[in-house]
Every structure is written in structure tokens, then in C-alpha cells.
N, C-alpha and C positions, 0 to 999 in steps of 0.2 A: 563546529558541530554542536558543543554542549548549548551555545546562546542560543542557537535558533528554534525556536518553536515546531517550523517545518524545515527538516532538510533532507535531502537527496543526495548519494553519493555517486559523484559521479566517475568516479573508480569502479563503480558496481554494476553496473546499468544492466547485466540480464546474466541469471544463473540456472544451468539444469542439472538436474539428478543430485539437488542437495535436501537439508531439511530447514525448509523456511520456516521463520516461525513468525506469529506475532502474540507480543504480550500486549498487553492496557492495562492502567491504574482501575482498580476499582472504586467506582466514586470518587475519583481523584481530585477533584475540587474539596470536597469534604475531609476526605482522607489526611491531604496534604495539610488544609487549615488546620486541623484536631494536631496534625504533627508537629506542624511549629506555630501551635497558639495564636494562630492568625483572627481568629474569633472567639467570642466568648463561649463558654463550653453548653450554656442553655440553645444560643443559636445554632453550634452543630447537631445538637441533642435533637433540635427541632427539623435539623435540614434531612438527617437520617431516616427519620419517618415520613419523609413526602416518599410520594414514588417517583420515578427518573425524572419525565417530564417536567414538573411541576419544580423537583428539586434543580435542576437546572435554570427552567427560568427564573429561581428566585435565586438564582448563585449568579445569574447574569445583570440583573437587579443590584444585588451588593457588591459586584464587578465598576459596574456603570455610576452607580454614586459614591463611589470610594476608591478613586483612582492606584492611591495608595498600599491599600488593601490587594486592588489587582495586580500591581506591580509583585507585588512579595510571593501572592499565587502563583506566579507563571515563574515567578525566580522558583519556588520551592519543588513545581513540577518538576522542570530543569534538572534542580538537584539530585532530586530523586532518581529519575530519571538517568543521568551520569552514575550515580551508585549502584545500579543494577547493573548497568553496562560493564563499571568498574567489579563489582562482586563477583558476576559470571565469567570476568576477564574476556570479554566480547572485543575482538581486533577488530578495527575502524573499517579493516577491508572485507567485513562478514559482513557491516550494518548495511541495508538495502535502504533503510528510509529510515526517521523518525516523526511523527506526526505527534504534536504535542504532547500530552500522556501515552502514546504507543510506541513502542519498536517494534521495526520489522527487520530478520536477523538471521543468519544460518548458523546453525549449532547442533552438532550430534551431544553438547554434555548435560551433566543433569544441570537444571535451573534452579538459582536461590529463588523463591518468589517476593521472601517478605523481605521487605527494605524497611529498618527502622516503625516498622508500623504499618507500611505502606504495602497493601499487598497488588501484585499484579500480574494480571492473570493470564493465563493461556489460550488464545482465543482462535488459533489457524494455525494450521501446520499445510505447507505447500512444497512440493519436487523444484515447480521451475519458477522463473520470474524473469519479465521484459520490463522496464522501463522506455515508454519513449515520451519523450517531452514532461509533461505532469502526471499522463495517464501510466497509471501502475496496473500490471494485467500478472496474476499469481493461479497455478496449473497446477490440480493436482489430481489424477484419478479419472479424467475424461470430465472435468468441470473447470472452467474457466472463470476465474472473478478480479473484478477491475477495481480501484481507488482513483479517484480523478476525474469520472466523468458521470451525471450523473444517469438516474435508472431512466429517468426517460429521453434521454437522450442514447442512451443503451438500446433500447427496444426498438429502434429505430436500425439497430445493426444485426438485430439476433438472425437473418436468415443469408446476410451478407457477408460482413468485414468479420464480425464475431465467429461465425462460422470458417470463415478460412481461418482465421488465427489458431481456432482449437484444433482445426486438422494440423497447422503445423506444430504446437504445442505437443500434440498428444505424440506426433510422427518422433519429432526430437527427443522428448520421453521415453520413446520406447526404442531409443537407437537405431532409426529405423530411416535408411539410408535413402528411402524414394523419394521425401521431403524434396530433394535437389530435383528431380523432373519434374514432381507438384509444383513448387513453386516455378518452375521455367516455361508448364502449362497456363498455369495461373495466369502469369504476367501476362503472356502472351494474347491470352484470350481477354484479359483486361481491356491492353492496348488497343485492342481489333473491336473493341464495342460489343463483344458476344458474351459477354454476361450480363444478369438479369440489372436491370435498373437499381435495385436497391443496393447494390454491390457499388457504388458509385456515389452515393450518401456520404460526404466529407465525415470523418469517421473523431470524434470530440470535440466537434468545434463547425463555426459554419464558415464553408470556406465556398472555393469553386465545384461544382459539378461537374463528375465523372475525373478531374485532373488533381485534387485538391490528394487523394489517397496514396497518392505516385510516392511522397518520401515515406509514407509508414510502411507501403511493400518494398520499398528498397533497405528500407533499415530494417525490416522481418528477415529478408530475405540475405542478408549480409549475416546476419549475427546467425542464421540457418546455415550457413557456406563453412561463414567459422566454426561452429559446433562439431558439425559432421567431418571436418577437417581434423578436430581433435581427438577423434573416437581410434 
């Protein structure tokens, strides 16, 4: 877990009625460098007053010609990274994902922020979370949002796939037990061709039409059976 830059746990794969959180390094290319000396102190001095954009690409710049240098950033991210987890005492079976400088993590305790120098920050708080495949989908409050796929390929779902998911998200949120005929309508009408063409849109990725959708409502619809079982 601690090497990989991206990981997923697959212990974890979807939680409701918890407190999801995600943190990210601030500046964390910068951050981490200034922490363990990875540069000299005039070129952080100078990467701190670019704005994000700019500071990025030119952190992507002294990645690209200095192989070496990169190696130690992504070790010292890492570290850091493990230190917060290790700080807040976060169980492996809380972490939902890690994406390079972020975790994402269920926790009602309070959070250490600053690691050694390194602050990071608070940036979502979410009730439920699905994994399926890469795409990460986190529910909180009648709003739905995804990691993994991007916006325009999103918008392509907003009055279909995205729409049923929030009605089941929100139904399971709110313990709210008609989910199980929702979804047995849903399907139903799936299979029969009687919903609108955009509901048929291979849903992250380009797959088959109108049949490519069939495993994300069965794995919706499975982890909805189990939920409502455990209420």
C-alpha cells in the first residue's frame, strides 16, 4: 500500500452512513522538496510564488530532467504520506483509496494535519462511497461526485446512468428500503429497451451499446441487496 502511488483497497470497495474524508498535501511537490532538501532553498523560494499552474509545470520540468530528483519526490510523498496515516492511527480497512499526495479515509477522530512540515489539508467530507473498477463515485447530501472518469465523459451520463446511481445513493443514505423495487424496476425496464437512449451510453469507458452497462447495474444493485440486508 505504502509504495504505490495509486492504490485501492480492495477490502473496501463501497461504504455508507460513514465519514469519508479526503486529505491532499498542500503544494506537495514543494512542500515535500523544502522537507527533505531536495532542492536548493532559492528554487523553492522561487517555485512558491508561481501560481499552481505554472508552479506545476515547472515542477514537471525539474521531474523530467532529473530523473533522480523525481525518484526521491515520489519516495518522500510516500513517506509522508505513511506518517499521516501512521499519526492518525488510520486502519488499512478505513483507507478507501490513495492517490498520490491524497487519501481518501473514513474517520470520526480528530486529524493531525501537519506532518513534519507538511501540511494537508481537508478537502471533502462524503456519507457513502462505491468503487467499481477505477471509477470512484462519493455521496453526500443529494450530490454525487466521481474520480476516474473524466468531466466530459461525465456529461454524457448526467440525465442517465448518473441519475439512477444518485437515486440509489441517496435511497441507501437515507435507509430507505424501496431502493430493492427501484432497482427491480430499473432493471427491468433496462432490459425491455424502455428507457431513454442516453441511459444506454457505456457508462466510463467506450464499450457496447445499450449492453456494455449490464455489470455496473448488477454490481449497484448487489452491494444495494447487501446494505439493505444489514439495516
Amino acid at each position: 500500500m505504502h509504495e504505490k502511488m495509486l492504490w485501492y483497497n480492495d477490502n473496501n470497495q463501497y461504504m455508507f452512513h460513514g465519514n469519508i474524508m479526503e486529505y491532499d498535501m498542500v503544494a506537495a511537490s514543494v512542500s515535500v522538496s523544502e522537507r527533505f532538501n531536495l532542492l536548493d532553498k532559492s528554487v523553492t523560494d522561487q517555485l512558491k510564488l508561481l501560481p499552481k499552474e505554472k508552479r506545476e509545470i515547472k515542477m514537471g520540468l525539474l521531474q523530467r530532467d532529473n530523473p533522480e530528483f523525481s525518484s526521491q519526490l515520489l519516495s518522500g510523498i510516500r513517506d509522508i504520506r505513511r506518517k499521516f496515516i501512521e499519526t492518525n492511527k488510520i486502519d488499512e480497512h478505513d483507507i478507501m483509496s490513495l492517490h498520490s499526495d491524497a487519501i481518501i479515509f473514513n474517520s470520526t477522530n480528530k486529524i493531525v494535519s501537519i506532518i513534519e512540515g507538511v501540511e494537508l489539508k481537508h478537502k471533502h467530507t462524503w456519507s457513502s462511497y462505491v468503487r467499481y473498477n477505477r471509477i470512484e463515485m462519493f455521496y453526500n447530501d443529494g450530490e454525487l461526485e466521481y474520480k476516474g472518469i473524466s468531466g466530459d465523459a461525465l456529461n454524457q451520463h448526467t440525465m442517465g446512468i448518473h441519475k439512477h446511481l444518485l437515486n440509489v445513493f441517496s435511497k441507501l443514505d437515507n435507509y430507505d428500503d424501496s431502493v430493492i423495487p427501484y432497482l427491480s424496476r430499473f432493471q427491468t425496464q433496462y432490459l425491455q429497451d424502455k428507457l431513454p437512449d442516453y441511459y444506454y451510453i457505456p457508462f466510463g469507458k467506450v464499450g457496447m451499446y445499450k449492453m456494455d452497462n449490464l455489470e455496473l447495474l448488477a454490481y449497484i444493485a448487489n452491494i444495494a441487496s447487501k446494505e439493505v440486508h444489514s439495516w
